[in-house]
LOTIPA-710147 format. One line per 5 residues: their letters; for each residue x, y, z of N, C-alpha, C. Coordinates in nm, 4 decimals, always signed. Atoms other than C-alpha are relative to their C-alpha. Layout:
A) X Y Z X Y Z X Y Z; ...
END
This chain:
XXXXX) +0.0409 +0.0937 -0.1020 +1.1696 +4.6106 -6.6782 +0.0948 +0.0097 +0.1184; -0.1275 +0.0023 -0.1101 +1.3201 +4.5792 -6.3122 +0.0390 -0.0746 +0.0246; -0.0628 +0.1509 +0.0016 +1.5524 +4.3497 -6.2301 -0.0706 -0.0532 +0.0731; +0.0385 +0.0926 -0.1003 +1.3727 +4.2340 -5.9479 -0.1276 -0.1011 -0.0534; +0.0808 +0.0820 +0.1134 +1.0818 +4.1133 -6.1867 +0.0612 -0.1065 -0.1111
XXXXX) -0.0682 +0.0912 +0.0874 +1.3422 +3.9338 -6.3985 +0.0296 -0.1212 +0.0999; -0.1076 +0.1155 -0.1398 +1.5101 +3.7316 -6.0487 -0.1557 -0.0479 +0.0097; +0.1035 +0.0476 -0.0584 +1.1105 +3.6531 -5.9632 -0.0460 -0.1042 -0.1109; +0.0927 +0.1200 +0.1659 +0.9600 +3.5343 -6.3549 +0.1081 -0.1075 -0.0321; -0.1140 +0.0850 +0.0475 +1.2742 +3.3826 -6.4927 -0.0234 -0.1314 +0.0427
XXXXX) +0.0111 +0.1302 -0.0304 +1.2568 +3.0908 -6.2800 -0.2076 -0.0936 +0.0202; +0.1535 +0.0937 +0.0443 +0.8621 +3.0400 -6.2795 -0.0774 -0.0358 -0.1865; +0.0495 +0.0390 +0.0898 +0.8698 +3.0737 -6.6476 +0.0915 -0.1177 -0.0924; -0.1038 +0.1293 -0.0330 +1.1570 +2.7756 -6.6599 -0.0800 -0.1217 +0.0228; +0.0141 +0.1264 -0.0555 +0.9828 +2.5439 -6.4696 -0.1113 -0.0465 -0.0412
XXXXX) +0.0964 +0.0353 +0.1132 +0.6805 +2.5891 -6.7085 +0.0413 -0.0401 -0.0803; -0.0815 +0.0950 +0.0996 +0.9165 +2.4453 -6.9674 +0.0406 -0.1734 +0.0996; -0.0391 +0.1449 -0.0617 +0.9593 +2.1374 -6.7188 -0.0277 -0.1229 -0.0685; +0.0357 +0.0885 +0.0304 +0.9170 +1.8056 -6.9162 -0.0795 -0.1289 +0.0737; +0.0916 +0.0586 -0.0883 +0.7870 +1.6168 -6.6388 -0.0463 +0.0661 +0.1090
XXXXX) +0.0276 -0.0336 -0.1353 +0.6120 +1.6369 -6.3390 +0.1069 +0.0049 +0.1233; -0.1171 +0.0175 -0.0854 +0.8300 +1.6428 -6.0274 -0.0892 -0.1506 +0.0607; +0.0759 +0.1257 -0.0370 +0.7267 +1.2991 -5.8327 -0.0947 +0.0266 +0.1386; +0.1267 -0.0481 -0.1150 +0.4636 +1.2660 -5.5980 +0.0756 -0.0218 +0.1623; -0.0381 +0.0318 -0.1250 +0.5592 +1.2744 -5.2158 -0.1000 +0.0218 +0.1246
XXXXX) +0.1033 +0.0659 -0.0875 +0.2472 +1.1616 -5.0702 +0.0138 -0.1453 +0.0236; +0.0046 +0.0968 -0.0130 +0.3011 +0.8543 -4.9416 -0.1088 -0.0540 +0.0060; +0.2103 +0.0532 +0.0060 -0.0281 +0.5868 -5.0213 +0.0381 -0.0957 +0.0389; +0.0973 +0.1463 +0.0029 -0.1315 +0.2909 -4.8861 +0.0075 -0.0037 +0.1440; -0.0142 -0.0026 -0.1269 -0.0727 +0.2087 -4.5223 +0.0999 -0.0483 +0.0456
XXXXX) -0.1469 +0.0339 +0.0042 +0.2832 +0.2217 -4.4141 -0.0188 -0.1422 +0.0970; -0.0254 +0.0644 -0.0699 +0.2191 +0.0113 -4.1392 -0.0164 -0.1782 -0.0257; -0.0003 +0.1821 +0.0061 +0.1435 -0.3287 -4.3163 +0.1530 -0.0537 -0.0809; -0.1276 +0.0105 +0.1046 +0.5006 -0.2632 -4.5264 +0.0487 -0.1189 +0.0279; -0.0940 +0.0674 -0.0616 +0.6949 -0.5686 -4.4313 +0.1260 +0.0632 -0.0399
XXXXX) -0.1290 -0.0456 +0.0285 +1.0361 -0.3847 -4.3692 +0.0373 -0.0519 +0.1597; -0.0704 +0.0318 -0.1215 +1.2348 -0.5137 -4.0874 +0.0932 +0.0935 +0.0627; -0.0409 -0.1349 -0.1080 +1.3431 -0.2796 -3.8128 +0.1250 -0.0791 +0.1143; -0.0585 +0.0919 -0.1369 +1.6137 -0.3794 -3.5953 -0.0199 +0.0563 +0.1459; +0.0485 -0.0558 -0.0867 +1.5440 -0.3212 -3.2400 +0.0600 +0.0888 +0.0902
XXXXX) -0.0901 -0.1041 -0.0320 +1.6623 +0.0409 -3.0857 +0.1000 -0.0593 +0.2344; -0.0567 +0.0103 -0.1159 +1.9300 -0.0574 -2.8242 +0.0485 +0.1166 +0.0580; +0.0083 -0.0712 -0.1122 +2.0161 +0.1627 -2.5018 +0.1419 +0.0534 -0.0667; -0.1943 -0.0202 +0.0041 +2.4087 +0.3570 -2.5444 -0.0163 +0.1085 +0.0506; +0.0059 -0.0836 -0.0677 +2.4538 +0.5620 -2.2920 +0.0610 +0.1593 -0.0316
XXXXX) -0.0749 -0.0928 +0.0474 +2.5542 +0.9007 -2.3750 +0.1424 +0.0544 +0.0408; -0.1502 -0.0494 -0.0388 +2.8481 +0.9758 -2.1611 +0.1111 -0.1438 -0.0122; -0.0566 +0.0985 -0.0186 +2.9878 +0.6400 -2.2084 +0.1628 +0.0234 -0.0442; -0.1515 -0.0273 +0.0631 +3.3391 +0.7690 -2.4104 +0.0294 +0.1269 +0.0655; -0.0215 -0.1458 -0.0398 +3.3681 +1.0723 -2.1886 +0.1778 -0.0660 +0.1148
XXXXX) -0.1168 -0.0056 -0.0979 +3.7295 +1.1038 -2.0243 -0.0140 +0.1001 +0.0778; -0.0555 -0.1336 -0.0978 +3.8168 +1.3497 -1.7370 +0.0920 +0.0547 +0.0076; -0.1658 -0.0759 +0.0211 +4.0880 +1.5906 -1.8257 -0.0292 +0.1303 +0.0732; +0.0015 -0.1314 -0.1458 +4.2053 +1.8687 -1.5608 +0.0713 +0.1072 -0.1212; -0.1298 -0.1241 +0.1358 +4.3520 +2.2281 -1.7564 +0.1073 -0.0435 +0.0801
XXXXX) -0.2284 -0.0371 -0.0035 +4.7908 +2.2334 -1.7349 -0.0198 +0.1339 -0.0428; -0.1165 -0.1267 +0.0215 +5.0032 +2.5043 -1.7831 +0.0053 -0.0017 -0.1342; -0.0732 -0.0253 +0.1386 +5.0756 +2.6374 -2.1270 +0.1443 -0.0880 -0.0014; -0.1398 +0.0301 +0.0204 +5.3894 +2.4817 -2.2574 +0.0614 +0.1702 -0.0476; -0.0040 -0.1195 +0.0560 +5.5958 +2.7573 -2.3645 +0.0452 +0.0052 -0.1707
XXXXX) +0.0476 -0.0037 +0.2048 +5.5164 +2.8790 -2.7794 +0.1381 -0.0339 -0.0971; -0.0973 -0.0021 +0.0882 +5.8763 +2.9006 -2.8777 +0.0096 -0.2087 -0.0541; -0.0590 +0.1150 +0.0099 +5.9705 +2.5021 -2.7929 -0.1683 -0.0526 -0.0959; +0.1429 +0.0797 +0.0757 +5.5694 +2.4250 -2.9567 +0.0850 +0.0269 -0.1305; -0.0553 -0.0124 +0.1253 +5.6980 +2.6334 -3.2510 +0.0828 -0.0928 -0.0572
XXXXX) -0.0920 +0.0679 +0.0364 +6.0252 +2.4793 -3.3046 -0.0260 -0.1375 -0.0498; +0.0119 +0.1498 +0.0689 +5.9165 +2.1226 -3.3224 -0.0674 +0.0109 -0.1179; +0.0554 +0.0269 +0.1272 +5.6664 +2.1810 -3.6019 +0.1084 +0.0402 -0.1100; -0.0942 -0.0444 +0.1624 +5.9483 +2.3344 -3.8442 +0.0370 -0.1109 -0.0558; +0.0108 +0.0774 +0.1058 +5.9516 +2.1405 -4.1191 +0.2010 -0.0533 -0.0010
XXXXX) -0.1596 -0.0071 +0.0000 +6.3454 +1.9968 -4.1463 +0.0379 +0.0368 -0.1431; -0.0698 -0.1028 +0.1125 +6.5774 +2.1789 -4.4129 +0.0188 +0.0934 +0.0161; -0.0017 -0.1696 +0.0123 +6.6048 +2.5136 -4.3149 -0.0971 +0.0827 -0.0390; +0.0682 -0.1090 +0.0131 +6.4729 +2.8071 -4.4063 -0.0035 -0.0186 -0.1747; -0.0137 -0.0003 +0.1963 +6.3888 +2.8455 -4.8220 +0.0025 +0.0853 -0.0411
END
């Protein structure tokens, strides 16, 4: 047999061993008499948290480096 016939059946002859059905996902009746309470969609502007930042200058890598070293030395 080829494998590729094993990767294809394998799992359709699995899910013929399934004990149940899977559930239905047709929704029935008429959503629109549901009573579910909706709260009502307020306005938020999209740029509202936007700051204005200009580019700088690199700092230079050594003094970046340096501060992150961990204190103790070297191990």
């Amino acid at each position: 047999m080829k494998p590729i016939f094993l990767v294809v059946a394998l799992p359709l002859l699995a899910s013929g061993c399934a004990a149940t059905l899977p559930p239905e996902v047709i929704a029935s009746g008429d959503l629109a008499d549901l009573p579910v309470d909706v709260r009502p969609v307020r306005y938020q502007n999209p740029v509202s948290g936007y700051t204005h930042r200009v580019p700088v200058d690199p700092k230079p890598w050594r003094n970046q480096n340096d501060a992150q070293v961990p204190d103790g030395g070297a191990s």
